[in-house]
C-alpha positions as CSV (number, residue, x, y, z in Angstrom):
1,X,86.6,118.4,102.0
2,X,89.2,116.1,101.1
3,X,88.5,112.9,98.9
4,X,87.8,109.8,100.8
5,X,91.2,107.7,102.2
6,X,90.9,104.7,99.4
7,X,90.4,107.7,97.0
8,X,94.0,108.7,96.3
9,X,97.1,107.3,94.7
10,X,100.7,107.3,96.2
11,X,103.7,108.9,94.4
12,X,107.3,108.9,96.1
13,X,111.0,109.2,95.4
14,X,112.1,106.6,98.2
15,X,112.9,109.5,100.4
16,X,109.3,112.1,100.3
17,X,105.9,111.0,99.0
18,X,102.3,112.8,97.9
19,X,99.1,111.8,98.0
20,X,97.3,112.8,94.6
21,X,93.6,112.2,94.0
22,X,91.3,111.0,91.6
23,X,90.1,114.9,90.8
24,X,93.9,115.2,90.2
25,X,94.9,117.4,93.3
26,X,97.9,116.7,95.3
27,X,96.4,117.1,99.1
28,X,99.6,115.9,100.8
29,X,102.9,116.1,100.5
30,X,105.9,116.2,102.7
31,X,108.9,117.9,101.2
32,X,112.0,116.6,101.8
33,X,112.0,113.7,103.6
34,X,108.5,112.2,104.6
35,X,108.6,113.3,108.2
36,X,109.1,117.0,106.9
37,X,106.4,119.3,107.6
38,X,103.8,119.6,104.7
39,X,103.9,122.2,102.2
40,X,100.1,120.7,100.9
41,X,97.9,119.7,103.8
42,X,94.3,120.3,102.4
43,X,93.8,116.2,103.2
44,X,93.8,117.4,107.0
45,X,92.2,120.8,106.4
46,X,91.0,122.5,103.5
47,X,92.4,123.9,100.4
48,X,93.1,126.7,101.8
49,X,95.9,124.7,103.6
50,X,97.5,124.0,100.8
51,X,97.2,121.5,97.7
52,X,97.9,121.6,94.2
53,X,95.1,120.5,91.7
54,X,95.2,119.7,87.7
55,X,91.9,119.1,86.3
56,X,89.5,119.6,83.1
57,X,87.5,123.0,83.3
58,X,84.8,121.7,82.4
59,X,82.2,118.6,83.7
60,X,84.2,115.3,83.9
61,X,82.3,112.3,82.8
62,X,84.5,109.7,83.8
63,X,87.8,109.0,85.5
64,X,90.3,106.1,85.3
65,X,94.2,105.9,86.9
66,X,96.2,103.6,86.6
67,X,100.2,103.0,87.2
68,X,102.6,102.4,84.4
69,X,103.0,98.6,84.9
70,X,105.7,97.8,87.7
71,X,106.3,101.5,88.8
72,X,105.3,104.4,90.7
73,X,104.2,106.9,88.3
74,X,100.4,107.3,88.0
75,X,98.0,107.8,84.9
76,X,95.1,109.7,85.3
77,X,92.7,109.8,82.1
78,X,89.9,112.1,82.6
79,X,86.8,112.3,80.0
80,X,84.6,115.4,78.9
81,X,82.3,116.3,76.5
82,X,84.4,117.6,74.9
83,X,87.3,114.9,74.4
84,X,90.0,113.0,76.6
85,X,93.3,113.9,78.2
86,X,95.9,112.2,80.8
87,X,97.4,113.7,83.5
88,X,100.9,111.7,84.5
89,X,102.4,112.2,87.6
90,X,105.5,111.1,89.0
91,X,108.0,111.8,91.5
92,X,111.3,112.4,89.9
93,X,113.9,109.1,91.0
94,X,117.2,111.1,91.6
95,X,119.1,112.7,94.5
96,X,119.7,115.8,92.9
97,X,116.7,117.6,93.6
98,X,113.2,116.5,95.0
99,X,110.5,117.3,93.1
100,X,106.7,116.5,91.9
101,X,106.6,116.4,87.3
102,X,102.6,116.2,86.2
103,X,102.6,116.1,82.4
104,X,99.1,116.4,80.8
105,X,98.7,115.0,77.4
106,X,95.8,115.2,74.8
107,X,94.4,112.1,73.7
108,X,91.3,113.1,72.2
109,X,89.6,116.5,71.3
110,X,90.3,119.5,72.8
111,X,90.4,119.4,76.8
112,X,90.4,122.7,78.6
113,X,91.8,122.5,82.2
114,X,92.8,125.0,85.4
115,X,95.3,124.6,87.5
116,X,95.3,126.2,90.9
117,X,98.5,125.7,93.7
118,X,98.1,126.7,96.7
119,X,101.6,126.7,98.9
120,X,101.3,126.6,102.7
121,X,104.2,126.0,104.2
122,X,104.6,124.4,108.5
123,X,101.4,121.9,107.8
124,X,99.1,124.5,106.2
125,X,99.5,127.3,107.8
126,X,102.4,129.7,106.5
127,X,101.8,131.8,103.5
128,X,104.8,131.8,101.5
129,X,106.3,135.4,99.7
130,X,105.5,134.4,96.1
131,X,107.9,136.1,93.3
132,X,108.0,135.7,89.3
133,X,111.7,134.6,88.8
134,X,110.5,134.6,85.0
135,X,107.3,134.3,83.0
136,X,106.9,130.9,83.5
137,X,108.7,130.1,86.9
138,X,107.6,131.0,90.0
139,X,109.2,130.5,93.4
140,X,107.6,130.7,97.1
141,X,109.5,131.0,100.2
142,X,109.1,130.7,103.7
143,X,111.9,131.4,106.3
144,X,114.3,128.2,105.3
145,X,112.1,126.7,102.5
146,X,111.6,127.4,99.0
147,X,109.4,126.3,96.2
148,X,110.0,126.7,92.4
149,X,107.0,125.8,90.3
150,X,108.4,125.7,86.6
151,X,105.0,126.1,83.7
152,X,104.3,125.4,80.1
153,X,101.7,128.7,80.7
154,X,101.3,132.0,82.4
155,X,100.6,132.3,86.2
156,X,98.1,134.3,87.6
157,X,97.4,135.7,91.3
158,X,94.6,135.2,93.0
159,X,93.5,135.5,96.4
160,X,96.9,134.1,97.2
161,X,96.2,131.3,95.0
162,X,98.8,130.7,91.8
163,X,96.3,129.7,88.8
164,X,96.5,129.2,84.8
165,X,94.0,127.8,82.5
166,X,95.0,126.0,79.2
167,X,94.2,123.5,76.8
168,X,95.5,120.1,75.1
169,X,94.7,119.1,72.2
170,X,95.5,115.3,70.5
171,X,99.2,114.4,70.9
172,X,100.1,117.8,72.7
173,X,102.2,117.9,76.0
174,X,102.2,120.6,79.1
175,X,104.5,119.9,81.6
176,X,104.0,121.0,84.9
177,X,107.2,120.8,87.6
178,X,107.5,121.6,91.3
179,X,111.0,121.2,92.9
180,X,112.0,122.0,96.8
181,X,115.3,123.5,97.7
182,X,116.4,126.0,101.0
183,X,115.6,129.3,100.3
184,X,119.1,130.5,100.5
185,X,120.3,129.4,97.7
186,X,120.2,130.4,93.9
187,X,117.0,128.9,92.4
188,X,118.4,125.6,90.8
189,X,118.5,125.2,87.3
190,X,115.3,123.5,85.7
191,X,115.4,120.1,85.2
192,X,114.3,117.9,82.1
193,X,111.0,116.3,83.2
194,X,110.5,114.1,79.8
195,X,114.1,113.0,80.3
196,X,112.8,112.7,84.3
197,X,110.2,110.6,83.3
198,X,112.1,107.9,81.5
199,X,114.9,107.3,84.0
200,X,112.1,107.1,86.7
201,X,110.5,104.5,84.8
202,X,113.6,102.5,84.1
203,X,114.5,102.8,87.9
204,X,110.9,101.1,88.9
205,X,111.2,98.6,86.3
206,X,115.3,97.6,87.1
207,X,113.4,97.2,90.8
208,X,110.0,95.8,90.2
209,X,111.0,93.2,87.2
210,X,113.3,91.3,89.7
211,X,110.0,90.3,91.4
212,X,109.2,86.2,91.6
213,X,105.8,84.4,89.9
214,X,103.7,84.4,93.2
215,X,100.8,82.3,91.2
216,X,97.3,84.2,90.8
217,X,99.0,87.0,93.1
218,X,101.9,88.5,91.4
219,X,100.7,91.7,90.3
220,X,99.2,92.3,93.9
221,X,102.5,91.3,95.2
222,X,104.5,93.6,92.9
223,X,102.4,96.8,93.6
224,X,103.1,95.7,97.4
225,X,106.4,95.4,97.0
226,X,107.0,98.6,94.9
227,X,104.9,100.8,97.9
228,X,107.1,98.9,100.2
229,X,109.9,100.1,98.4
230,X,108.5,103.7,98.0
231,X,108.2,104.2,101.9
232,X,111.5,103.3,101.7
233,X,114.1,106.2,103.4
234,X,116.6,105.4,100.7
235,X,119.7,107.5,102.4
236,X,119.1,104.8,105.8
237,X,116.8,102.3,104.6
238,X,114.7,103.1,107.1
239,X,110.6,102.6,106.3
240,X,108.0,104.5,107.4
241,X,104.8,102.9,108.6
242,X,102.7,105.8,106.1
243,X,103.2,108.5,104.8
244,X,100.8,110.4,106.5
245,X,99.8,111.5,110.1
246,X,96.7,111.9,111.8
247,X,93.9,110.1,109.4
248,X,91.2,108.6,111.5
249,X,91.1,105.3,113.1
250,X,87.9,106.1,113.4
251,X,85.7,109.2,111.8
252,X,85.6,112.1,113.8
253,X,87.6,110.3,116.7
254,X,90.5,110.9,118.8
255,X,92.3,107.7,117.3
256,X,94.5,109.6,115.2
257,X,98.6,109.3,115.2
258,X,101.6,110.1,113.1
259,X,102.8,107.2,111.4
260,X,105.5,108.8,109.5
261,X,108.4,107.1,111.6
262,X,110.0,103.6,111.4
263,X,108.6,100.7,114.0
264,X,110.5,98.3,115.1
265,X,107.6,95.7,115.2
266,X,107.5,95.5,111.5
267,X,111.1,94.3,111.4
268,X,110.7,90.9,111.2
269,X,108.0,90.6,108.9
270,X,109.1,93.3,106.4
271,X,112.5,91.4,106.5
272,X,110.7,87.8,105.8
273,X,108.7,89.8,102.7
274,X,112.0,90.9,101.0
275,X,114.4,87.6,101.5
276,X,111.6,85.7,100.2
277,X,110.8,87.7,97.3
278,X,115.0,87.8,96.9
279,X,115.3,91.4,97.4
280,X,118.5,90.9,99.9
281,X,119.7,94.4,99.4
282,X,116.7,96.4,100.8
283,X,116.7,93.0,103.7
284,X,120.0,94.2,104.4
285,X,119.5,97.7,104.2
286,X,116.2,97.5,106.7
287,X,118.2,95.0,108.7
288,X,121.0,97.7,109.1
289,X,119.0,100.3,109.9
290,X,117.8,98.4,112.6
291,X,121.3,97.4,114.3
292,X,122.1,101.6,113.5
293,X,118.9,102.2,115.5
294,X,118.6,99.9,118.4
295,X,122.3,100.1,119.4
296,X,122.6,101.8,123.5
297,X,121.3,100.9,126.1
298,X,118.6,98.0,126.3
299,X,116.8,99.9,128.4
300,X,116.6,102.5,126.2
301,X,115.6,101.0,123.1
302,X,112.8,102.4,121.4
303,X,109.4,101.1,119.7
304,X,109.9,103.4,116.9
305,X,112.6,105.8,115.3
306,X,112.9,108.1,112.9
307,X,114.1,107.6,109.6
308,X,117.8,107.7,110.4
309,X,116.8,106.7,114.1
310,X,116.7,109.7,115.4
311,X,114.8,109.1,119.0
312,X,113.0,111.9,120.0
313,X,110.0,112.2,118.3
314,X,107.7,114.4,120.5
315,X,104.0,114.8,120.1
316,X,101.7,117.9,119.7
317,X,99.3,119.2,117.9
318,X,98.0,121.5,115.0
319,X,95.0,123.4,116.3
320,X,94.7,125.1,112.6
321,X,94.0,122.4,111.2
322,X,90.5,120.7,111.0
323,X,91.6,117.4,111.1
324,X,90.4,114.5,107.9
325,X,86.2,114.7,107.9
326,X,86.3,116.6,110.8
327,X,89.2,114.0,113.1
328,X,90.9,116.0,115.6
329,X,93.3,116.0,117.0
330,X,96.1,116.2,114.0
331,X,99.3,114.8,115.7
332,X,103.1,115.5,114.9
333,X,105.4,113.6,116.6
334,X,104.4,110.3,118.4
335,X,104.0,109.8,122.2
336,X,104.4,106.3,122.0
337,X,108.0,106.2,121.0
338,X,108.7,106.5,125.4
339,X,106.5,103.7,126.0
340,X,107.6,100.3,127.2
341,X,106.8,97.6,125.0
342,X,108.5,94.8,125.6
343,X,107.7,92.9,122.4
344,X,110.2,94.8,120.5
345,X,112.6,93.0,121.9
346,X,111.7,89.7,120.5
347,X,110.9,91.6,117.1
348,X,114.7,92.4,117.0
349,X,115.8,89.1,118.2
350,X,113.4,87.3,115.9
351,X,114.7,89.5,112.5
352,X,118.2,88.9,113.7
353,X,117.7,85.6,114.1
354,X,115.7,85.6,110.5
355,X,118.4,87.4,108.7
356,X,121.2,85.2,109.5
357,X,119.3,82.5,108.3
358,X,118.1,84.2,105.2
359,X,122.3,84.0,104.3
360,X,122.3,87.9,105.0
361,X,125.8,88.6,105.7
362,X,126.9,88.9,109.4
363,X,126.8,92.2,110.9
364,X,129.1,92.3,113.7
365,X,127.2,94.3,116.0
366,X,124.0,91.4,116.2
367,X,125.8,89.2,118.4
368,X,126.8,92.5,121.1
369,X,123.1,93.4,120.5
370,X,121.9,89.7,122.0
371,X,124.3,89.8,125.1
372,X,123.1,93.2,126.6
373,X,119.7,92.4,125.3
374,X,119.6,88.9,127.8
375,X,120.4,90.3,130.9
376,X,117.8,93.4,131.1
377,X,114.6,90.9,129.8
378,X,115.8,88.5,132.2
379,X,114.4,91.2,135.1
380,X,111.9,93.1,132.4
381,X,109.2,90.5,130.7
382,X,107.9,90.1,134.2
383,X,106.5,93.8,134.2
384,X,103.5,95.1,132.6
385,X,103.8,97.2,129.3
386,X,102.1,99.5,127.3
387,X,101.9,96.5,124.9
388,X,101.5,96.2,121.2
389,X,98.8,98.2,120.3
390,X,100.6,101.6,121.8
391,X,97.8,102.2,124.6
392,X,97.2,105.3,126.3
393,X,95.7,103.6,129.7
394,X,97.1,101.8,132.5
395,X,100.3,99.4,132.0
396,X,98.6,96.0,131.7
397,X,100.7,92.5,131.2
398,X,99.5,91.5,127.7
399,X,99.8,88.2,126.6
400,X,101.8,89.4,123.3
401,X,104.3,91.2,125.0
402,X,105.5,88.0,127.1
403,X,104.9,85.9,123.8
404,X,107.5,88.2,122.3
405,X,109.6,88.0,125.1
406,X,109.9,84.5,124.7
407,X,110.5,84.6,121.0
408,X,113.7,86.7,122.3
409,X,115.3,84.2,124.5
410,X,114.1,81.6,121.8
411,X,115.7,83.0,118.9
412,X,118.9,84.2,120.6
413,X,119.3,80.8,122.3
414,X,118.9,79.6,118.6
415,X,121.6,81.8,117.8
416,X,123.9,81.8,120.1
417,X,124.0,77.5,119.8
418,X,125.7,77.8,116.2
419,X,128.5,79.9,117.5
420,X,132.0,79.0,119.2
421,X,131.4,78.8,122.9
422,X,128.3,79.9,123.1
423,X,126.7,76.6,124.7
424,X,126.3,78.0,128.0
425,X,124.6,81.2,127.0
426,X,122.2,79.6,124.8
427,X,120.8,77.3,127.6
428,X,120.2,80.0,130.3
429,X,118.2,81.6,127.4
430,X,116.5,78.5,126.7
431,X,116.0,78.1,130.4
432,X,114.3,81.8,130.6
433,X,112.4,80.8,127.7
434,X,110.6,77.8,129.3
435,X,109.7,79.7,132.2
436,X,108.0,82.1,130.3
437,X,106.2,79.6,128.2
438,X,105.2,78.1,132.0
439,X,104.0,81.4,133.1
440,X,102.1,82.4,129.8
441,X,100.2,78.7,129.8
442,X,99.3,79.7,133.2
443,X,98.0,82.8,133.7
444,X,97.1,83.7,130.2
445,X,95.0,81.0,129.7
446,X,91.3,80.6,130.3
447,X,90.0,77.7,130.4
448,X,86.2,78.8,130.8
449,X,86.5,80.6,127.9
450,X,88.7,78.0,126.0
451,X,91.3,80.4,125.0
452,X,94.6,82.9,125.6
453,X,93.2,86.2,126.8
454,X,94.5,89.4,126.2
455,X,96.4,90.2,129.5
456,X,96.6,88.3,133.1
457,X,93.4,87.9,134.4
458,X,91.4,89.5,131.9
459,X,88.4,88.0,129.6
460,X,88.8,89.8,126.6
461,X,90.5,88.6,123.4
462,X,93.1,89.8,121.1
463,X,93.8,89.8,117.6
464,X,97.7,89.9,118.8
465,X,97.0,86.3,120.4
466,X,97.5,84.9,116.9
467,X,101.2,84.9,117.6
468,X,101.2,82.4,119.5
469,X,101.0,79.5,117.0
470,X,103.2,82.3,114.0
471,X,105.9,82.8,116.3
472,X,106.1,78.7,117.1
473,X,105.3,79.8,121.0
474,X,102.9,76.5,120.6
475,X,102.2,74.1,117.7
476,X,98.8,75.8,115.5
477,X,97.6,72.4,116.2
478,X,97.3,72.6,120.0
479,X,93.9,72.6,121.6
480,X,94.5,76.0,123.1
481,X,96.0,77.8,120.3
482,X,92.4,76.0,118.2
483,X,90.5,77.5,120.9
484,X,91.9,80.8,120.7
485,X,91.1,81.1,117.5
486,X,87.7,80.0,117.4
487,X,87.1,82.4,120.2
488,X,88.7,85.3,118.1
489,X,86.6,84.2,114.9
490,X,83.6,84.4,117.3
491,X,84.3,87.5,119.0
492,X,86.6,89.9,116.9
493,X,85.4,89.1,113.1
494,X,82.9,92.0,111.8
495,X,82.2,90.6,108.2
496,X,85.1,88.4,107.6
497,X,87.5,90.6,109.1
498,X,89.1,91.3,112.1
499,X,89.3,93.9,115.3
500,X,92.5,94.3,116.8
501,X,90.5,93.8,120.1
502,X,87.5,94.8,121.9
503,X,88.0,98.7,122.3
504,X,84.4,99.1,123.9
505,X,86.1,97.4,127.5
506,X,88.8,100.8,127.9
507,X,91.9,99.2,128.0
508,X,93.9,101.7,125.5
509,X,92.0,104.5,127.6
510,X,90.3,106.0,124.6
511,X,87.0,106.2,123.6
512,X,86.0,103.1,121.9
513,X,85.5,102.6,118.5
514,X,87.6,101.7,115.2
515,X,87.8,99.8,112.0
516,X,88.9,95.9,111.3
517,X,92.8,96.7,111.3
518,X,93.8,94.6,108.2
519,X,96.9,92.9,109.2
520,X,95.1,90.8,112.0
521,X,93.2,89.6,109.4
522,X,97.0,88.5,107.2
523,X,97.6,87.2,110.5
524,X,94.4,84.8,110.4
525,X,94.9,83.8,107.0
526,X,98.7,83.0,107.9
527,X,97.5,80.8,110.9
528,X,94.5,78.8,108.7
529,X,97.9,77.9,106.1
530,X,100.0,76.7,109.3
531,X,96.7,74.9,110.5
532,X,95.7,73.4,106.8
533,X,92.8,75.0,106.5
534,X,93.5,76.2,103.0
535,X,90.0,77.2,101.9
536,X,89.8,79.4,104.6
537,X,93.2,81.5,104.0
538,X,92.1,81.4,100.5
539,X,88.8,83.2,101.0
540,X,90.0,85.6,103.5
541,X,92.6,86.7,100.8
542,X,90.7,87.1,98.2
543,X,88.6,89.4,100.9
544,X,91.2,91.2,101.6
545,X,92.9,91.8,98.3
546,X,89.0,92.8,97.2
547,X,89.6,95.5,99.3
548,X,92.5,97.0,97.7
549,X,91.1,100.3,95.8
550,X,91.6,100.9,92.4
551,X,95.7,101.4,92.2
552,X,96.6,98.4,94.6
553,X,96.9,99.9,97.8
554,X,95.8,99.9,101.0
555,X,95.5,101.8,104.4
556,X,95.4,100.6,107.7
557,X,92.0,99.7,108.8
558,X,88.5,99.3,107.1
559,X,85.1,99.6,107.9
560,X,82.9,97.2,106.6
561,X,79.6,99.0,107.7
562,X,80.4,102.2,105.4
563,X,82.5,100.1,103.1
564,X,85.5,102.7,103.0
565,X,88.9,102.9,103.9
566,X,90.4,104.3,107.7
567,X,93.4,105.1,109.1
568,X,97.0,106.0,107.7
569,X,97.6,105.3,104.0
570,X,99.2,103.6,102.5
571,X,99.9,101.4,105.4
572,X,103.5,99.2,105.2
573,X,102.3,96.3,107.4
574,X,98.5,96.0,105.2
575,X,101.5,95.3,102.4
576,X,103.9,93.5,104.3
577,X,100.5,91.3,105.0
578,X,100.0,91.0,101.4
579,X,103.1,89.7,100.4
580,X,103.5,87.5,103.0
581,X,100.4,85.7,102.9
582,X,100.6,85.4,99.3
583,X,103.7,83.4,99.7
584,X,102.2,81.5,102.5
585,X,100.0,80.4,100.1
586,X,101.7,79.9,96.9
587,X,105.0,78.2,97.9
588,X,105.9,75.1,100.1
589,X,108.4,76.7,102.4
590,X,106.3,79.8,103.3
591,X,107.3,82.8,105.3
592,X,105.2,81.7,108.2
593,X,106.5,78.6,108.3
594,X,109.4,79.9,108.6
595,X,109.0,82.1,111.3
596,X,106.8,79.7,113.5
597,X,110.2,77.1,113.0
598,X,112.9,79.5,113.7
């Protein structure tokens, strides 16, 4: 059985990342790109599917990790009986090949370990032909991919398992490397994994020391931003949403997706996150990506893309694989990418509109973007959608989905005011605008219950509501927009935190059930700072930063009854959330403020 979710620590190369635990076994990991299929996979199945695991022989009495202050390669000091050693993994930061470097060193004693790899290529289930290239190199292949597993010791077979055992003593050094490359061609040469080590920690550090004071925050802020940075597609500066695909929404439940794509509703807060923390080069890089992406037809624009927007992501399934504590199915590809969901449209508006008043530099295709944009929402915000939370039932018109539509015809008619003859055009979207708003304060609002609901007609509520008063659709002060949130306090919190909605009434067609989805809860907090209440968005961070396991990071849901992690991990928006409602609360001119005053 796989470790739990909050149990393992990220390492990536800003183009393929691994999941490693604290027992020191890589479960996961996606070679070479993060989208690629896994060559480890025992965190959806069982060893047996592949992972590769460093630990002591003997009984371990304690374990602590840790990261190498402001980058991505991980410490883990393990203690026996019979002394203590460290096992450091990184991914290697360089272009020229992609690989995994775990360096064990004696610190105390003698430490006896095993080492067992297991390669299973396709998601766990192709056995690769395993051949000694010398005594201490190995390589595995697999129709177009190959392994090379480089050792300080000799390998032995077993039961198609590839296992040493060894020993460190104080001061003493094994290094351990796994590169990828395509199985047609010579096995590359091997590759100086001290020499690794150092750049990789100078590339971190050049990226994470550039990171501003953020008050009580900054070190939660900086591990953010370096995981940010880390799901980072550096070739496209596209970001993934995890790493992973298919952990659990909800144990043993059907609520389980591939996140391992790029969404276009995280543009304009991951955008905010890096101008305000000054990183304008990965702002511009996400913010090109997105123009790259998005360009065609509007009525063809996507929710989500791959990482160099490719658009056909296509779901199925992986019957040979168990699925995380038993979660099935496990999901490739994503459904939801042909859904309608009009909010994406004001997401795009709203980071266009964000960048250029960041000072990014123009990009000349923003302006074409707005003008083919315009005409097809002018006829599409009055149909219903699959909405933001991707669901699986019948098309409903959620509340979100025309708030976002708005925020499209707002921000462009912002927009389009500051440029040369652009008068007219920015008053028919200012005209489209107000009818929304008239429409939404009409048929979204209930004035039994005191608050927005989450689609026409319905009584249920909706974490997503909350963008109503952080997109500046109405003031945070208004009666309704104070009623919605007391209603959502009432209705959505399970111990200080929040449900996206109420799943148990069948809207997403799915059987009901899931965790608090932590960015709702951001969202709160962000809403008490635009509404003063700054007691209350300091508690609820603190809750949520509480939650943050032992390396800084996040996945996308909790559940507070069994007090664990759910969902993909680590999640980009939980970190986005982070950084964003740190700021919100540390500086004067916040993120949300700026948003809700576009």
């Amino acid at each position: 059985m796989a470790a739990r979710i909050e149990d393992y620590a990220l390492l990536g190369n800003c183009r393929a990342a691994a999941l490693v635990s604290k027992e020191g076994a890589i479960d996961w990991l996606c070679f070479p790109r993060f989208d690629a299929p896994a060559c480890f996979a025992a965190l959806l199945g069982t060893p047996e599917n592949g992972r590769w695991k460093i630990a002591p022989t003997g009984q371990v009495r304690s374990v602590k990790r840790s990261y190498h202050d402001g980058t991505l390669i991980l410490e883990t000091t393990f203690q026996t009986d019979d002394g203590i050693a460290t096992l450091i993994d990184f991914m290697p930061s360089t272009f020229t090949h992609s690989s995994v470097a775990r360096i064990v060193v004696g610190v105390k004693g003698r430490v006896a370990f095993d080492m067992d790899l297991v390669i299973r290529f396709d998601y766990g289930r192709t056995v690769p032909w395993v051949e000694r290239h010398d005594p201490l190199t190995l390589t595995a292949v697999a129709g177009p991919e190959m392994l090379v597993l480089r050792t300080p010791t000799p390998i032995k077979a077993r039961a198609q398992h590839s296992t040493a055992r060894f020993s460190v003593s104080e001061g003493e050094r094994k290094v351990f490397t796994l590169s990828h490359q395509p199985s047609h061609e010579p096995v590359a040469e091997a590759f100086d994994a001290e020499a690794s080590l150092a750049k990789t920690e100078y590339f971190w550090h050049e990226f994470s020391s550039r990171c501003p004071d953020v008050g009580p925050w900054s070190g939660l802020v900086k591990r953010s931003l370096i995981t940010l940075k880390a799901l980072t597609y550096l070739p496209t500066g596209g970001i993934v949403a995890a790493p992973t695909t298919s952990l659990p929404e909800k144990l043993g439940g059907k609520r389980n997706w591939d996140y391992r794509y790029c969404w276009l509703r995280d543009a304009t807060m991951t955008l905010l996150a890096f101008m305000s923390l000054g990183y304008f080069d990965e702002a511009r890089a996400w913010r090109d990506w997105l123009t790259r992406s998005v360009a065609g037809n509007p009525d063809q624009m996507q929710i989500m893309y791959g990482l160099g927007g490719e658009r056909r992501l296509t779901e199925y399934e992986l019957p040979w694989l168990g699925g995380y504590e038993d979660s099935q199915p496990v999901r490739i590809g994503n459904a939801a990418a042909t859904q309608t969901q009009l909010d994406v449209y004001g997401e795009v508006a709203d980071a266009m509109a964000q960048a250029i008043k960041g000072m990014l530099p123009r990009h000349r295709r923003i302006e074409a973007i707005a003008e083919v944009i315009v005409p097809f929402l002018e006829k599409a915000w009055r149909q219903p959608d699959e909405g933001i939370w991707e669901i699986r039932g019948e098309q409903q018109h959620f509340t979100h989905s025309k708030v976002m539509a708005w925020v499209a015809f707002d921000r462009i008619a912002t927009v389009a005011g500051t440029l040369e003859n652009g008068g007219e055009f920015s008053r028919n979207c200012r005209r489209v605008a107000d009818e929304i708003r008239e429409e939404v304060c009409r048929k979204a609002y209930d004035p039994e219950l005191g608050s927005f609901v989450q689609y026409y007609g319905s009584k249920c509520l909706d974490a997503s509501l909350l963008h109503i008063a952080l997109t500046g659709f109405l003031p945070p002060d208004d009666p309704r927009v104070l009623g919605t949130v007391a209603a959502i306090e009432k209705r959505l919190m399970r111990d200080g935190l929040l449900l996206r909605y109420e799943t148990e009434y069948g809207v997403d067609g799915l059987p009901p059930g899931e965790g608090t989805f932590l960015v709702c809860s951001f969202w709160l907090a962000d809403v008490y700072v635009l509404q003063g209440r700054d007691d209350d968005a300091h508690a609820l961070f603190e809750h949520l930063a509480s939650l943050c396991n032992d390396v800084g990071l996040l996945a996308e849901q909790y559940d507070p009854q069994d007090r664990r992690m759910l969902g993909n991990f680590p999640q980009a928006f939980s970190h986005v959330g982070i950084i964003n409602t740190a700021l919100n609360l540390h500086r004067v001119q916040a993120p949300a403020q700026e948003r809700a005053h576009a």
